[in-house]
C-alpha positions as a LaTeX table, in Angstrom:
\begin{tabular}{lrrr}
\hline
Residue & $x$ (\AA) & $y$ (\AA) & $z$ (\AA) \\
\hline
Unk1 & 0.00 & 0.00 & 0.00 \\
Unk2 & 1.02 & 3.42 & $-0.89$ \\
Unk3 & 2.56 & 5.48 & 1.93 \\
Unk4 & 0.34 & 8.38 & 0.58 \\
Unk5 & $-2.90$ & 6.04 & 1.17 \\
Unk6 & $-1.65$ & 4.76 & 4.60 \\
Unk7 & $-1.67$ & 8.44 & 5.74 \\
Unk8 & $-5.45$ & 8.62 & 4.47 \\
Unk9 & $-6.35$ & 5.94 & 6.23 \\
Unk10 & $-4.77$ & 7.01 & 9.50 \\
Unk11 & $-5.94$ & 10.43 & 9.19 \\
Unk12 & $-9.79$ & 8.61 & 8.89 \\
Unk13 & $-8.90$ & 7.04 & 12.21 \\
Unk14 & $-7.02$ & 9.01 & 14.14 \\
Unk15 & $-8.29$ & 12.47 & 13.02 \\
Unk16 & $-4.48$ & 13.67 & 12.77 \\
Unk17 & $-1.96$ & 13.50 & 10.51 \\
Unk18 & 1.13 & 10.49 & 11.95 \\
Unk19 & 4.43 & 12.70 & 12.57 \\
Unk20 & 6.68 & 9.48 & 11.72 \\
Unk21 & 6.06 & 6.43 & 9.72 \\
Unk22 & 8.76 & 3.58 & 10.41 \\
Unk23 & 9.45 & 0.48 & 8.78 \\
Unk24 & 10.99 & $-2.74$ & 9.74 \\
Unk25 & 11.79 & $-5.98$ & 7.25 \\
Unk26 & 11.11 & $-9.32$ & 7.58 \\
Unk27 & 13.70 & $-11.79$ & 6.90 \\
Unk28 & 15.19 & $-15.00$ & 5.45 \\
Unk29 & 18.25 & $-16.88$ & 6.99 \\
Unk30 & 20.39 & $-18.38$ & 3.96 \\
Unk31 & 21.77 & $-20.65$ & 6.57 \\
Unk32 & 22.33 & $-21.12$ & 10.45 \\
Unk33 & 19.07 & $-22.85$ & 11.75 \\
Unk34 & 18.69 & $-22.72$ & 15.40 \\
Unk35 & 21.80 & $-22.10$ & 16.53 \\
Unk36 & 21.57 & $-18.47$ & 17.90 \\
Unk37 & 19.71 & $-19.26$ & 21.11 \\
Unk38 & 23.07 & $-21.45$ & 21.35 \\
Unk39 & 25.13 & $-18.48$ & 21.10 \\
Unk40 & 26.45 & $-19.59$ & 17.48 \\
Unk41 & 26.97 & $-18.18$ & 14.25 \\
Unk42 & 23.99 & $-17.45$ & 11.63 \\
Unk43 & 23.74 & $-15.57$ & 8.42 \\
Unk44 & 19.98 & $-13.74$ & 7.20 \\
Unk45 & 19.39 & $-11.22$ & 5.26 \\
Unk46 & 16.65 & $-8.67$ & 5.52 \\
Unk47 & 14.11 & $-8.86$ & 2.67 \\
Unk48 & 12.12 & $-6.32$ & 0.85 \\
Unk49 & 8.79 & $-6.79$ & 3.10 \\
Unk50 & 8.25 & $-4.30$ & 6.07 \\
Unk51 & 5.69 & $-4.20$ & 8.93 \\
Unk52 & 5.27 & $-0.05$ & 9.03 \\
Unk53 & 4.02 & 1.76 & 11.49 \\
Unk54 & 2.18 & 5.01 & 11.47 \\
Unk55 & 2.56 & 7.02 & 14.76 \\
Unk56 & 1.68 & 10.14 & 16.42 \\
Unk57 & 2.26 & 10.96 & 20.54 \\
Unk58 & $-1.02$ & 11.13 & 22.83 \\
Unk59 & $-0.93$ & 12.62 & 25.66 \\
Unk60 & $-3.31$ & 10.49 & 27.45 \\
Unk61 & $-1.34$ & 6.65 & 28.28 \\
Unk62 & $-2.94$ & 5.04 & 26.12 \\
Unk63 & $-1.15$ & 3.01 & 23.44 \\
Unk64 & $-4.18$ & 3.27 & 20.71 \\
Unk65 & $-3.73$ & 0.70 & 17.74 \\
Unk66 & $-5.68$ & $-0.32$ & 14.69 \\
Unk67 & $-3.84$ & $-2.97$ & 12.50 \\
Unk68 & $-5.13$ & $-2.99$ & 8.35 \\
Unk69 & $-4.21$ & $-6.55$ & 8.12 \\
Unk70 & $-6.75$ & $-7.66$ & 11.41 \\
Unk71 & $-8.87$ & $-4.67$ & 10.44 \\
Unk72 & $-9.37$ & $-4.47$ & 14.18 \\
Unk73 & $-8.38$ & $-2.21$ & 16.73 \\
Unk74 & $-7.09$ & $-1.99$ & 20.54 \\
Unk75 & $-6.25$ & $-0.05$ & 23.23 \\
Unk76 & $-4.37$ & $-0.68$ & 26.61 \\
Unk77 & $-3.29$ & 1.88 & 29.05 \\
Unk78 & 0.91 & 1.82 & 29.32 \\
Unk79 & 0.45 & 1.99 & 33.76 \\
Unk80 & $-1.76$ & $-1.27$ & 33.33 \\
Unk81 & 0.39 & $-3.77$ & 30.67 \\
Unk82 & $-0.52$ & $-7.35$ & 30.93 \\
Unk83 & $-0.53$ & $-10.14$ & 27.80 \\
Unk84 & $-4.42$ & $-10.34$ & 26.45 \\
Unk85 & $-5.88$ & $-13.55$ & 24.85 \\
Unk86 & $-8.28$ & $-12.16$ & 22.72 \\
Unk87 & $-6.62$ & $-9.53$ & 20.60 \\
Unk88 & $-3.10$ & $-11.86$ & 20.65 \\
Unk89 & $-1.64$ & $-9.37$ & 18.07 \\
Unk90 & $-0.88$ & $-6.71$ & 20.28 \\
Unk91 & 1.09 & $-8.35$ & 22.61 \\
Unk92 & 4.27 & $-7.64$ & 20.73 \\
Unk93 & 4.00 & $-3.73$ & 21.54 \\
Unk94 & 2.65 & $-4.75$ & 24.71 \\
Unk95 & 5.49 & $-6.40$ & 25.51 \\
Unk96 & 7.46 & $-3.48$ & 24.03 \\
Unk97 & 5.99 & $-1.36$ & 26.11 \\
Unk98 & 6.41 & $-3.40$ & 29.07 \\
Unk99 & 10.19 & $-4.20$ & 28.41 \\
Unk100 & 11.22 & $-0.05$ & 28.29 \\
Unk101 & 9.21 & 1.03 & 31.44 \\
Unk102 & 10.77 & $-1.85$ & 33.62 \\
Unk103 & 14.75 & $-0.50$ & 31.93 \\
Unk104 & 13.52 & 2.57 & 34.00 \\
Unk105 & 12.89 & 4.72 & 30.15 \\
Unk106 & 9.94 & 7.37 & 30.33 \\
Unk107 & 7.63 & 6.82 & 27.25 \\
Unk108 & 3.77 & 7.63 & 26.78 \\
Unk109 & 0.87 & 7.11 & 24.56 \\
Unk110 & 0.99 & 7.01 & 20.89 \\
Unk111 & $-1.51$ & 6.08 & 18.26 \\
Unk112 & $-0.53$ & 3.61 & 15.88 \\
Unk113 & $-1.57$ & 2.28 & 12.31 \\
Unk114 & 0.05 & $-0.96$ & 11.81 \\
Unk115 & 0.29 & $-2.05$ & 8.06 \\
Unk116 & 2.73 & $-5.05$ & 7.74 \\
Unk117 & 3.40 & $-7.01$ & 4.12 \\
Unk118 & 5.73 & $-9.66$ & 5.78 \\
Unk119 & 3.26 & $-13.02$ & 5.57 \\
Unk120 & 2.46 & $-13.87$ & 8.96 \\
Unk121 & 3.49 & $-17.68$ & 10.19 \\
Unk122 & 5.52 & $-17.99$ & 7.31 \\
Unk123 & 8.91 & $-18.27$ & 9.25 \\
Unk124 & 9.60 & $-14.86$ & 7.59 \\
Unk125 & 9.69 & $-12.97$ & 10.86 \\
Unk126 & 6.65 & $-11.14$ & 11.09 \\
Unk127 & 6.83 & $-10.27$ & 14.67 \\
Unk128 & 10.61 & $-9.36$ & 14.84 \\
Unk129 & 9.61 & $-6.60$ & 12.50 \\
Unk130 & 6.77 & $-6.00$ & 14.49 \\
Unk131 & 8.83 & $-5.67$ & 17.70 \\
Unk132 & 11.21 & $-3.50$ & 15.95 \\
Unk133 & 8.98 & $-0.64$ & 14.30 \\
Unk134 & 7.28 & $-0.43$ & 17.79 \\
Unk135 & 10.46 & $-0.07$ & 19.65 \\
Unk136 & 12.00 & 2.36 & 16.78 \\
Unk137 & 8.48 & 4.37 & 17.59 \\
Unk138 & 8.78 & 4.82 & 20.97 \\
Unk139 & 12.47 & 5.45 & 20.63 \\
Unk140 & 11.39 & 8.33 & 17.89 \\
Unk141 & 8.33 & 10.02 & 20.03 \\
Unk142 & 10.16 & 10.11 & 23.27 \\
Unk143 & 13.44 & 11.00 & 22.58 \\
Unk144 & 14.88 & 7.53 & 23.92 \\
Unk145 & 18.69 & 7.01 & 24.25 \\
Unk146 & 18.81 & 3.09 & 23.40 \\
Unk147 & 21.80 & 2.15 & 21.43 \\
Unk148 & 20.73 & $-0.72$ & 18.44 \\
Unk149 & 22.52 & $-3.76$ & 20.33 \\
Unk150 & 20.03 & $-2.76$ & 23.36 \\
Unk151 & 17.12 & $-2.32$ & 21.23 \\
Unk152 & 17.91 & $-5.86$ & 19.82 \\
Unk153 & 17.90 & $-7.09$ & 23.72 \\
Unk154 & 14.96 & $-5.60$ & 24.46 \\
Unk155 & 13.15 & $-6.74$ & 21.40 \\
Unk156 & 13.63 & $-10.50$ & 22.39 \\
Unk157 & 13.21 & $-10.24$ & 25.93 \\
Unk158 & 9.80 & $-8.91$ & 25.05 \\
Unk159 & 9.34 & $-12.14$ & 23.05 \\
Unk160 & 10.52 & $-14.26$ & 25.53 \\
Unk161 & 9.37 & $-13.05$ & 28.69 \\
Unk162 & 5.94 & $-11.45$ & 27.36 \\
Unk163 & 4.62 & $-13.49$ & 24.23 \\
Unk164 & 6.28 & $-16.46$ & 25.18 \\
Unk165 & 8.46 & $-17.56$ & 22.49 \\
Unk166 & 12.04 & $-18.57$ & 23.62 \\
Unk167 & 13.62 & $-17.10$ & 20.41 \\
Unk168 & 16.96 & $-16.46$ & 19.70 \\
Unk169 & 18.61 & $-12.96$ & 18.94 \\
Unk170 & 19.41 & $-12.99$ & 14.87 \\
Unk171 & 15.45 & $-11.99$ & 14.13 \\
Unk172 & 15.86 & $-8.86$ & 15.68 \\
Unk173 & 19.21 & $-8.23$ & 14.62 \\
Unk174 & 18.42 & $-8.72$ & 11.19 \\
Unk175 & 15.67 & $-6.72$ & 10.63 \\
Unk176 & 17.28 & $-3.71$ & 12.51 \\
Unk177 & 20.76 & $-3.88$ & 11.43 \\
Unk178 & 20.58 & $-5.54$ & 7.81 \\
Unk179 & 22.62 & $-3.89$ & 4.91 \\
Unk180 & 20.60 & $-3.90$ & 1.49 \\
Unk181 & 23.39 & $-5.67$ & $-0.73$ \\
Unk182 & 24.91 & $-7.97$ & 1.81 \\
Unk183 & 24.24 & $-11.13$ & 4.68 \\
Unk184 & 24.54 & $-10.31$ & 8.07 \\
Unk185 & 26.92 & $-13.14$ & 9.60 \\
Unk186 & 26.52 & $-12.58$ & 13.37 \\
Unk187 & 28.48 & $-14.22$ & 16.53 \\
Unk188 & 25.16 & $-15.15$ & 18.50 \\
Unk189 & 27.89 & $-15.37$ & 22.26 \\
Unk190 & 29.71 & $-11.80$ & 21.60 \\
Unk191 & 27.03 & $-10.35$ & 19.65 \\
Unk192 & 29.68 & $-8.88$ & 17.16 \\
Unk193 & 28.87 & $-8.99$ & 13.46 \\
Unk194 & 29.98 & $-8.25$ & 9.77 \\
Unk195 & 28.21 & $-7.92$ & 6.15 \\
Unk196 & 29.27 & $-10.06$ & 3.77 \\
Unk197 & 28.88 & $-8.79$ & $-0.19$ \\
Unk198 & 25.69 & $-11.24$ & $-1.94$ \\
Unk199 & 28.10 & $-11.61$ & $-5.12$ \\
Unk200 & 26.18 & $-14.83$ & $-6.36$ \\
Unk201 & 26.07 & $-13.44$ & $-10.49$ \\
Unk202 & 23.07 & $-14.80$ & $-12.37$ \\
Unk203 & 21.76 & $-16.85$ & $-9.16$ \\
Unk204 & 18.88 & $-15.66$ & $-6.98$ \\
Unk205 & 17.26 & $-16.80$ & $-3.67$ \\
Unk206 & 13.79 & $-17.43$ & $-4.01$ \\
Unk207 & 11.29 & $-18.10$ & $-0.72$ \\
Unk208 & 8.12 & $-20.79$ & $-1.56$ \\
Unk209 & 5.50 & $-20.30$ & 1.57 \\
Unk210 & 4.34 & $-23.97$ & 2.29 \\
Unk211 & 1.26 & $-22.44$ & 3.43 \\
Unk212 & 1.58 & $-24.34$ & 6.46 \\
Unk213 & 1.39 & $-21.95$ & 9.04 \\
Unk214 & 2.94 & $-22.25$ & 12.62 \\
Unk215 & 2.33 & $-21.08$ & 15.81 \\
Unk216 & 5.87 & $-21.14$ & 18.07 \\
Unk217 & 4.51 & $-20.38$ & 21.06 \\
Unk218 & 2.40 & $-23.21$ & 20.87 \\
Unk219 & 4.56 & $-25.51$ & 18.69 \\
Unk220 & 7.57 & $-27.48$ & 19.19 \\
Unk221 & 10.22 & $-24.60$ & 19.08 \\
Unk222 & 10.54 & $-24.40$ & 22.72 \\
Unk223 & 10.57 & $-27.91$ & 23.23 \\
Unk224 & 13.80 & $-27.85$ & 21.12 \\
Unk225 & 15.25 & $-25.36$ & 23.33 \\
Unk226 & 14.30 & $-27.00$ & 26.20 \\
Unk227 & 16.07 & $-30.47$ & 24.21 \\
Unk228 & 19.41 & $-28.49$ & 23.94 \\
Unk229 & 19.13 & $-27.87$ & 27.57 \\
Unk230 & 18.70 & $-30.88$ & 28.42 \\
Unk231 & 22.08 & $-31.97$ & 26.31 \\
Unk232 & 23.87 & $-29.11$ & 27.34 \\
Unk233 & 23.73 & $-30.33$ & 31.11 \\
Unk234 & 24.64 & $-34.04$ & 29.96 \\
Unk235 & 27.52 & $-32.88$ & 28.31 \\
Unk236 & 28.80 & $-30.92$ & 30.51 \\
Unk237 & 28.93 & $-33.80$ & 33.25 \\
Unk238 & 30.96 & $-35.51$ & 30.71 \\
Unk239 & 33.57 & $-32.28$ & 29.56 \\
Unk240 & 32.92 & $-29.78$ & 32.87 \\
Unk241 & 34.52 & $-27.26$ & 30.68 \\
Unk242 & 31.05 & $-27.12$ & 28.50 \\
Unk243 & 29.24 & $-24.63$ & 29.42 \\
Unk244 & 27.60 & $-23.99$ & 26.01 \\
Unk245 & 26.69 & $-25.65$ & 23.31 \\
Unk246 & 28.83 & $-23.34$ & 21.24 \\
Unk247 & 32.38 & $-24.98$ & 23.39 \\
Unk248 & 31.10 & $-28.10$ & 21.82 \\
Unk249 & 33.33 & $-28.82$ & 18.78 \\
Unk250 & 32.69 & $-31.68$ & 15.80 \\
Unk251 & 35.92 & $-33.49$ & 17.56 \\
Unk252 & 34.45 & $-33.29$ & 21.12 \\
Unk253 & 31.36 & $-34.74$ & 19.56 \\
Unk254 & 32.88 & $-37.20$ & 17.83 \\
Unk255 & 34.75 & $-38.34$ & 21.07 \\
Unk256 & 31.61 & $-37.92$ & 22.88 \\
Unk257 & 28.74 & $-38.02$ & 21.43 \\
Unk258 & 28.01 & $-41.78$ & 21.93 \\
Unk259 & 28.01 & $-41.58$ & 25.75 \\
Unk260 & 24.90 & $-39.11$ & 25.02 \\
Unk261 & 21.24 & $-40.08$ & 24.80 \\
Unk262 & 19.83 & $-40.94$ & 20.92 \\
Unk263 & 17.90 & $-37.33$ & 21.60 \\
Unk264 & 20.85 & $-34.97$ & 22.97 \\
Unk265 & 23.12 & $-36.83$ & 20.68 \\
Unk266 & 21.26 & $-35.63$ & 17.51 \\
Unk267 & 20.51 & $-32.43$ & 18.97 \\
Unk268 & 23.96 & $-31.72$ & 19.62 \\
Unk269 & 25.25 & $-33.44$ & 16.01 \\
Unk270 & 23.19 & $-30.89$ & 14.41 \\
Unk271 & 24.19 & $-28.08$ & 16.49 \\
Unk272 & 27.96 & $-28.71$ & 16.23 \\
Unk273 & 27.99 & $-29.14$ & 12.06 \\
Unk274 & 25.78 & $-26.65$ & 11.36 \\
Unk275 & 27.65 & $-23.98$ & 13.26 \\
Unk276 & 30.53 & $-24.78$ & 10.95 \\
Unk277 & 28.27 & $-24.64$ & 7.74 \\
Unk278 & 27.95 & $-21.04$ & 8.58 \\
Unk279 & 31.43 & $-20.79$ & 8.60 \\
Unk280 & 32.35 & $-22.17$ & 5.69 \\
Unk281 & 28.83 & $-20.31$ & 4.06 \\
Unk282 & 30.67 & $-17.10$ & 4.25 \\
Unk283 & 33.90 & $-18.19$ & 3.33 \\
Unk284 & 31.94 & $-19.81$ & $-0.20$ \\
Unk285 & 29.96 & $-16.34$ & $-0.43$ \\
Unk286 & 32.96 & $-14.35$ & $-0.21$ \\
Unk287 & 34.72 & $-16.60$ & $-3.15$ \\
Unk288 & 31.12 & $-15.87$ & $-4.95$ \\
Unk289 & 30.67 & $-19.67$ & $-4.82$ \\
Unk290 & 27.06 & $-20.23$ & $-5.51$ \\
Unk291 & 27.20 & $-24.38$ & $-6.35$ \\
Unk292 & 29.24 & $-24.75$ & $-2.66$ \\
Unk293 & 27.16 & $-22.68$ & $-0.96$ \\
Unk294 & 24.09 & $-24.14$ & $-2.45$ \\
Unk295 & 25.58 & $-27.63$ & $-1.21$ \\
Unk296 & 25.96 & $-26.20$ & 2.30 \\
Unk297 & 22.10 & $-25.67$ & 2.09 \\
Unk298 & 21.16 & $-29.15$ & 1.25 \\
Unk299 & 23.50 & $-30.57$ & 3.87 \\
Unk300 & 21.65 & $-27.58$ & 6.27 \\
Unk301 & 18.47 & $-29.19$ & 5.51 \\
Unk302 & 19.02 & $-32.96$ & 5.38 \\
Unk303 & 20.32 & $-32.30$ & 9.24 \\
Unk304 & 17.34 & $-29.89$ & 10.14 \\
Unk305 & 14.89 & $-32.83$ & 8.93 \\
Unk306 & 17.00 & $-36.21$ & 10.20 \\
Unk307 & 18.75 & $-34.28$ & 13.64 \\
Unk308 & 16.74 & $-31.46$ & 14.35 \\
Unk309 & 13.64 & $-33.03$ & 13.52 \\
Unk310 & 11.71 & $-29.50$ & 12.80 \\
Unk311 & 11.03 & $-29.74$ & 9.01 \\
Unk312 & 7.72 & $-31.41$ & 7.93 \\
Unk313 & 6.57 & $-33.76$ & 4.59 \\
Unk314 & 5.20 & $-30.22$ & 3.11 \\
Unk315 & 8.92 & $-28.44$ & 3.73 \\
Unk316 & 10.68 & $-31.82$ & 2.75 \\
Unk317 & 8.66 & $-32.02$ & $-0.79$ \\
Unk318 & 9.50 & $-28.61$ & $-1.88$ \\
Unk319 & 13.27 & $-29.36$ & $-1.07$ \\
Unk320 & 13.20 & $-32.77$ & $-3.35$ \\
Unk321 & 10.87 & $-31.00$ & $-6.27$ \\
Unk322 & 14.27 & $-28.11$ & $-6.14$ \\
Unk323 & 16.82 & $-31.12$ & $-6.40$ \\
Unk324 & 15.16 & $-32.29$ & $-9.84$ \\
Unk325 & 14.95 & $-28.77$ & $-11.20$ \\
Unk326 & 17.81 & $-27.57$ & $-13.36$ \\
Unk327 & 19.25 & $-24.34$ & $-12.10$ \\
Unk328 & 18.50 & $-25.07$ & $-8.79$ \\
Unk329 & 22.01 & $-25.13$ & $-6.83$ \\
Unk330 & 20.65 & $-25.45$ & $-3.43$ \\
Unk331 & 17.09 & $-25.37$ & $-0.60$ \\
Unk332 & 16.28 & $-25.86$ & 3.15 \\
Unk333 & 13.80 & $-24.68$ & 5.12 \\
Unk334 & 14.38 & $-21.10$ & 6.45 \\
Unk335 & 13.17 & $-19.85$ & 9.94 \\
Unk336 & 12.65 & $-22.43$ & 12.67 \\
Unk337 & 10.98 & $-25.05$ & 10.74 \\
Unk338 & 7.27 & $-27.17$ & 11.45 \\
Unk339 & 5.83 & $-25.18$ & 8.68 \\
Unk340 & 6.71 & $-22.00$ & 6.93 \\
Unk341 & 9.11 & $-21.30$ & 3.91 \\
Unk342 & 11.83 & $-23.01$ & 1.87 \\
Unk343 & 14.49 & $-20.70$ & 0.22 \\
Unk344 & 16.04 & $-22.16$ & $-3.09$ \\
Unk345 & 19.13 & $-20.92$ & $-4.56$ \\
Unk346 & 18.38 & $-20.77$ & $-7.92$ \\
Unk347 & 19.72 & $-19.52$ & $-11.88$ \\
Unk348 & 17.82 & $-16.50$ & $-12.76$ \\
Unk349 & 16.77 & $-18.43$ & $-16.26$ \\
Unk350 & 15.02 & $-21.39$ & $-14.39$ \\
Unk351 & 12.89 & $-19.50$ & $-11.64$ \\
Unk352 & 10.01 & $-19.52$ & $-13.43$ \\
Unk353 & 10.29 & $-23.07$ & $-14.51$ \\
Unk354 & 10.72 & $-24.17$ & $-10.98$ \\
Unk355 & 7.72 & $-21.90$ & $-9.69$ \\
Unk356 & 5.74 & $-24.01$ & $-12.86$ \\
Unk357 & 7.05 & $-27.50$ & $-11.34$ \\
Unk358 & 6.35 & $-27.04$ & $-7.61$ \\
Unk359 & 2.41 & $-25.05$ & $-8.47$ \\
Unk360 & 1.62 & $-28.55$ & $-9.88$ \\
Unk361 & 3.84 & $-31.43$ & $-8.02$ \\
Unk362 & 3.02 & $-29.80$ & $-4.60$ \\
Unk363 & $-0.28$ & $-28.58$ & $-5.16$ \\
Unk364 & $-1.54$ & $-32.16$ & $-6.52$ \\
Unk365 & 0.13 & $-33.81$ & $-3.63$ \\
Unk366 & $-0.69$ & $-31.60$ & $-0.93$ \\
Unk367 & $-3.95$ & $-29.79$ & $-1.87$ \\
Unk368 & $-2.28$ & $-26.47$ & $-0.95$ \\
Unk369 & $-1.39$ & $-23.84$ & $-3.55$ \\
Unk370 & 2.23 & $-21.93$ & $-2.73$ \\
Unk371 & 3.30 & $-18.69$ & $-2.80$ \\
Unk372 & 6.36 & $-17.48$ & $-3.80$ \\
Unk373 & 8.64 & $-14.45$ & $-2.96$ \\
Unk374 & 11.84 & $-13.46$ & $-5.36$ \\
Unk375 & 13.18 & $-11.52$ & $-2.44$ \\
Unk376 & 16.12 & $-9.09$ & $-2.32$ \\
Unk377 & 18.37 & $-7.97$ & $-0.17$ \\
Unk378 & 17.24 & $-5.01$ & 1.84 \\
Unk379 & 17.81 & $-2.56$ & 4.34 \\
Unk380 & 17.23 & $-2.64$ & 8.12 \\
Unk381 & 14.59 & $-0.47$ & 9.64 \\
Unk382 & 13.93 & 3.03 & 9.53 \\
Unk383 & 12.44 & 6.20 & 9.72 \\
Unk384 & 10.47 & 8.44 & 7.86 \\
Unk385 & 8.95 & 12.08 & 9.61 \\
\hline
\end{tabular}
């Protein structure tokens, strides 16, 4: 939707024109599939879908909201913040909200249209860019000091500790700090990261939504965390010195890994190689490797479906329809899996081809009808007064 017609439609609501519209992007991981709430490495890129956010300072405490996409509306009062069930939406700026006032920061009301293209449940990120735009509002209306590593902090803690979802940190950091042009490959322990040039020449990533939708807070994700836990604490009885799963190397695993239980040893398997697929990811992109790179995502998802156990028969199709596609160097599921997206590295000539093969393999077999996204690299969020 047109900026110009978002301002209509908050002027019809709010009876004011918004003094700041800010956007946030969704986005993809090309590789590194939960391993940041283990403090390892990742590598996403922000795409070229924002959540935006028109806002405007009351001077009442109320937090006044009215989201296009829900075509509903809510209100909550910022001295009286608690997580609702019926209007589940707006418990990311709840928890926002919530998150500032307890760091001690003085914010008030604000009216907000919320207009987001980033496909909901699609593993895409929808409510990192959520979190972020509603952050980057308050920060804008109020004058906040909050440097972007902080905002990033706050931003999950909201999603852990308020929605519910034990995420990791790269969601956040990708959709805030993302460089149009380039991956983000970020140290998930130190919290340091770099851009890395996208110099893949006549290949393109393209995202296929399963149309299976997932809920995390309600899904498996945080029984995987709690899994890792789990073989965290029966490794470290074996090697004291592990503290993380990140200490854990492939040799330590190899030594070890058999004294583990079949569940912490696969969790841990996956874990350990995939950490070092990022690694060499970077290395490949840097070398503008696109057939080792797309290998690296095969090998990402073979272990996400066998170790991880998180991809589904809908995600697994889509990966085998790209293997027996020309031009199609590499796929794996992107975001944390049990529904969601697949992201295929693939020759500009042959997208459409492939977009032709899966609309009539996976439709006849599933009954569902994809969509597809030929995303491109984008900038991190922003601000427009």
């Amino acid at each position: 939707m047109k900026k110009e017609n978002l301002i209509k439609q908050y002027k019809t609501i709010y009876k004011k024109v918004p003094t700041h519209i800010i956007r946030a992007p969704g986005r993809i991981n090309l590789i590194g599939e939960h391993t940041d709430y283990n403090d390892g490495f990742v590598l996403p890129i922000a795409i070229d879908k924002y959540t935006n956010m028109l806002v405007s300072k009351n001077s009442d405490g109320k937090i006044r909201l009215y989201d296009l996409k829900y075509k509903e509306k809510e209100e909550f009062d910022i001295k009286k913040i608690k997580p609702t069930q019926q209007k589940k939406w707006s418990n990311y700026q709840r928890g926002i909200a919530k998150v500032l006032l307890d760091a001690g920061y003085k914010i008030g009301g604000m009216d907000v249209l919320i207009f987001s293209e980033v496909p909901e449940g699609a593993g895409l990120s929808s409510s990192a860019s959520i979190e972020i735009t509603t952050l980057l509002s308050f920060k804008e209306l109020y004058d906040l000091e909050i440097k972007p590593i902080e905002m990033i902090e706050f931003a999950r803690k909201a999603e852990n500790d308020f929605v519910g979802v034990q995420c990791g940190i790269m969601d956040q950091f990708a959709s805030l700090l993302s460089k149009e042009g380039n991956a983000l490959f970020i140290d998930c322990r130190s919290l340091k990261y770099q851009y890395v040039t996208l110099s893949f020449m006549g290949y393109s990533f393209l995202v296929c939504n399963s149309m299976v939708k997932r809920k995390l807070a309600e899904s498996s994700y945080n029984k995987r965390r709690k899994d890792c836990k789990y073989a965290l604490r029966a490794f470290h009885k074996i090697l004291p010195r592990i503290v993380s799963l990140r200490n854990i190397s492939i040799d330590d695993f190899q030594k070890y890994g058999g004294l583990l239980s079949k569940k912490s040893r696969k969790r841990i398997e996956h874990y350990a190689y995939e950490n070092e697929r990022v690694k060499q990811a970077v290395e490949v992109l840097k070398k503008g490797n696109a057939k080792a790179f797309g290998e690296l995502m095969y090998k990402s998802h073979k272990s996400l479906k066998e170790l991880y156990e998180v991809s589904t028969e809908e995600l697994d199709l889509l990966v085998e329809i790209g293997k027996e596609e020309p031009g199609v160097l590499g796929a794996r599921l992107t975001g944390a899996g049990f529904g969601g997206c697949v992201i295929y590295l693939v020759e500009d000539s042959c997208i459409e081809k492939l977009k032709e093969k899966i609309l009539y393999v996976y439709s006849k077999k599933t009954g569902l009808v994809p969509q597809f996204y030929e995303v491109v690299s984008s900038r991190g969020a922003y601000v427009l007064t």
